[in-house]
N, C-alpha and C positions, 0 to 999 in steps of 0.2 A: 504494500500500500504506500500510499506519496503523504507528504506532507499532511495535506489536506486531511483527509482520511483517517489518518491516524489521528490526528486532534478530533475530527467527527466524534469517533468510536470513546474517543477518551471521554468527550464530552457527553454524552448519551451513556454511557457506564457512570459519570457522576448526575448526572439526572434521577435517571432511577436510581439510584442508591440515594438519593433525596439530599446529598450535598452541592449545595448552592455555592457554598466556599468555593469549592473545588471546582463547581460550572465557570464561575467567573474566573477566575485564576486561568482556567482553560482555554477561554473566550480571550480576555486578554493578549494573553501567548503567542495564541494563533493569530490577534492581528498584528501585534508588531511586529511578529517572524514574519508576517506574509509581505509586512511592505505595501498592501493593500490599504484603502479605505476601511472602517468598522463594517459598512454596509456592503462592500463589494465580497467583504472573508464573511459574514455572514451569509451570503445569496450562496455563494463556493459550498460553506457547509454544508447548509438548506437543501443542495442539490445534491450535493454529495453523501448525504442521509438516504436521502429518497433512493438515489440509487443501492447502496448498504440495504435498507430496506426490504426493495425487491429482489436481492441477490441473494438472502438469508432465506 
């Protein structure tokens, strides 16, 4: 898995396991490693769940 993806999974593992702490701390991560806007590494994720999703 890439970048993306791997923070997806991490982030969807601290969700259900009901830590917010660790969602954000996640969310974080992933946008300033990406370089990206907040909104554009979110839409990445978003999409990149959906796929995880279907592919589970």
């Amino acid at each position: 898995m890439g970048f993306i993806a791997d923070k997806t999974a991490e982030l969807r593992a601290a969700v259900q396991a009901g830590d917010s702490t660790r969602a954000a701390q996640v969310i974080t991560e992933t946008v300033l490693e990406s370089g990206q806007s907040f909104e554009a590494t979110v839409a990445e994720m978003t999409d990149t769940d959906r796929q995880q999703q279907r592919s589970a």
